[in-house]
Structure formats: structure tokens, C-alpha cells
C-alpha positions as CSV (number, residue, x, y, z in Angstrom):
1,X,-83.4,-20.1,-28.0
2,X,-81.3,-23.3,-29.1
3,X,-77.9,-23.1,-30.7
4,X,-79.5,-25.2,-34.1
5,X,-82.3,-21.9,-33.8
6,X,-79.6,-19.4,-33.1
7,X,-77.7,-20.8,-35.9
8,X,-80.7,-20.5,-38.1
9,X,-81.5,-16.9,-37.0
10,X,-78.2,-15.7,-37.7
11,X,-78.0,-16.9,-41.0
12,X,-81.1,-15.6,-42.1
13,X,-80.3,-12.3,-41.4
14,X,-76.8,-12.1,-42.9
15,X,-78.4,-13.4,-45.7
16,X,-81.2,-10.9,-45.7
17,X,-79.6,-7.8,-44.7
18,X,-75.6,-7.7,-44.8
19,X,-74.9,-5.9,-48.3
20,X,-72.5,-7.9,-50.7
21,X,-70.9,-6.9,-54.1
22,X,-73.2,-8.7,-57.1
23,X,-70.6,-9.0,-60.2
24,X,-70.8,-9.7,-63.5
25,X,-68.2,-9.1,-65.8
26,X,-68.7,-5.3,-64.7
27,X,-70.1,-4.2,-61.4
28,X,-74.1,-4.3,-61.2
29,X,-74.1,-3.3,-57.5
30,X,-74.4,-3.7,-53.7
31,X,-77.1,-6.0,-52.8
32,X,-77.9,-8.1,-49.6
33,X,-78.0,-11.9,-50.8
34,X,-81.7,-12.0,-50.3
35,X,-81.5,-9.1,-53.3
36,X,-79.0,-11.2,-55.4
37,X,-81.5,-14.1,-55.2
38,X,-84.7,-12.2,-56.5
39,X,-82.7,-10.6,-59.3
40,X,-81.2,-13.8,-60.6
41,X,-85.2,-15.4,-60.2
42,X,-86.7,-12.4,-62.1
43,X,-83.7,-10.9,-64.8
44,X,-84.8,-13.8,-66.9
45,X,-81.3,-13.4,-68.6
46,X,-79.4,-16.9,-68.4
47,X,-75.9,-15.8,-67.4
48,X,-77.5,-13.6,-64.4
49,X,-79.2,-16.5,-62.9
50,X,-75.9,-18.6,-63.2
51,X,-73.2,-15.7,-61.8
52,X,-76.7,-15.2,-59.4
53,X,-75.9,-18.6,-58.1
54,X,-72.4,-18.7,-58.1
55,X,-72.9,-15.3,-55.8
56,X,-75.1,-17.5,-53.5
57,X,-73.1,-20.6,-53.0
58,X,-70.1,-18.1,-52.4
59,X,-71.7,-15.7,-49.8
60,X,-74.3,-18.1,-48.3
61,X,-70.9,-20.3,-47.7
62,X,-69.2,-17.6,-45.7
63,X,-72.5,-16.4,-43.9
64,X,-73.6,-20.0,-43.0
65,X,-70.0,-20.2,-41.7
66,X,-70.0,-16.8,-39.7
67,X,-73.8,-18.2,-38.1
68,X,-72.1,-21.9,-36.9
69,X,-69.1,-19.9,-35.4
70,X,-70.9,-17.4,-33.6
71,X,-73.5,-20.4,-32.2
72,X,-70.9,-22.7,-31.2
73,X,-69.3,-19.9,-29.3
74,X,-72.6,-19.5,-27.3
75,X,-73.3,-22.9,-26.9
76,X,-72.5,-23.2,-23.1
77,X,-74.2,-20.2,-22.6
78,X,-77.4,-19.6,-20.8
79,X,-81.0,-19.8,-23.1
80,X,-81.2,-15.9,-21.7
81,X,-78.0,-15.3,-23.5
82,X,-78.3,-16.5,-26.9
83,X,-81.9,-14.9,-26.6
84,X,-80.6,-11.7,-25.7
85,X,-77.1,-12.0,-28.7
86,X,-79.8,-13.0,-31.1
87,X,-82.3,-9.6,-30.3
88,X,-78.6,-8.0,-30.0
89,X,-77.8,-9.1,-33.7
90,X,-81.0,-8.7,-35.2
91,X,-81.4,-5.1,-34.1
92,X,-78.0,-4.5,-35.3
93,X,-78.5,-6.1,-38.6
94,X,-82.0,-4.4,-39.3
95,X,-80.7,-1.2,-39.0
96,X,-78.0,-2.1,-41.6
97,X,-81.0,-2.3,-44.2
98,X,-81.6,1.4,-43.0
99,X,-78.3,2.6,-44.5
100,X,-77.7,3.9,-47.7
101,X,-75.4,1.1,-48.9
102,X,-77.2,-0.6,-51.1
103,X,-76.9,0.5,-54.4
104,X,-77.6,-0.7,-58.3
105,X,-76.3,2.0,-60.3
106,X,-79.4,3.7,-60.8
107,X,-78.9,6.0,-58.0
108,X,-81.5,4.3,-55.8
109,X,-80.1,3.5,-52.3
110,X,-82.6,1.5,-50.5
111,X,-82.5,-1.9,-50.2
112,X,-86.8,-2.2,-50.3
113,X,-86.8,-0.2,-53.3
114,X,-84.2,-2.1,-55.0
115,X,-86.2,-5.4,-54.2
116,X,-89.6,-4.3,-55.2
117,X,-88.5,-2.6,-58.2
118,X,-87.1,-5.3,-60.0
């Protein structure tokens, strides 16, 4: 794996899995970026999709930063090793979505449910 795919890889599942806090004016929940993204495509409501975006650029900043870090620090390393820290990483980050962390105020706690039920 390259450092520009390990970069890539990293970033995608930060934004995909790692739960953030979505506000607006009051709280509306915990949500993984990826969730933040399909509720500010599909509310319909004007202000969501703006403090949606504003969510985005802020958290997709800091992840993006997090993934370039975390590459450059394995740049010198073997092709084995940034293969093995990216399976390392995804594992990790997958079982994150199986947590109970994600949450909307509705009492649901799963992340697929809060996705596909919007």
C-alpha cells in the first residue's frame, strides 16, 4: 500500500465510522461524518444542509489532517507495514460502528439504522 493510498484509506474511515457531535442551535446527536452528510442531502431543511456543511469542512479538516499525519509517519516504512497499520486501523475503526455511540435522540443507537432511517 502507498502512503497517497494509506492516506486515502485512513481518511475514509474516520470519515465513515469515527462518531462526531452534529449541532444545531441544540444538540441533534452523535453521528459519524458519513451520517452528517446524508442528513444534510436528505432533511431538505435549508439551515441543516448549511450547519451540515459547516460540520463537514470542520471535521473532514481535522480527519484529513489525522490521515496525512499518521501516513507521513509511515512513509519510510516497509509496503508490509502500512498494509498491516491500514488492516490494523480498519479493524479498529469498524468495530467502532459496532458500539452503541451513535445516537439521534430517538433512542436508536446504531449507526446503520440511523443512516437508513433517515
Amino acid at each position: 500500500m502507498t502512503q497517497h493510498a494509506l492516506k486515502w484509506f485512513i481518511f475514509a474511515m474516520l470519515v465513515a465510522t469515527v462518531p462526531v457531535i452534529f449541532f444545531l442551535f441544540t444538540w441533534i446527536g452523535i453521528l459519524p461524518v458519513a451520517g452528517i452528510i446524508a442528513m444534510s442531502v436528505t432533511g431538505g431543511a435549508f439551515l441543516l444542509a448549511i450547519m451540515g456543511l459547516v460540520h463537514i469542512a470542520l471535521f473532514g479538516g481535522v480527519f484529513y489532517g489525522i490521515a496525512v499525519l499518521v501516513s507521513r509517519a509511515l512513509a519510510r516504512a516497509s509496503e508490509r507495514l502500512r498494509l498491516g497499520v491500514a488492516a490494523i486501523i480498519g479493524i479498529a475503526l469498524g468495530v467502532v460502528t459496532l458500539q452503541p455511540w451513535y445516537d439521534i435522540g430517538d433512542g436508536s443507537h446504531s449507526l446503520y439504522y440511523i443512516i437508513l432511517h433517515r
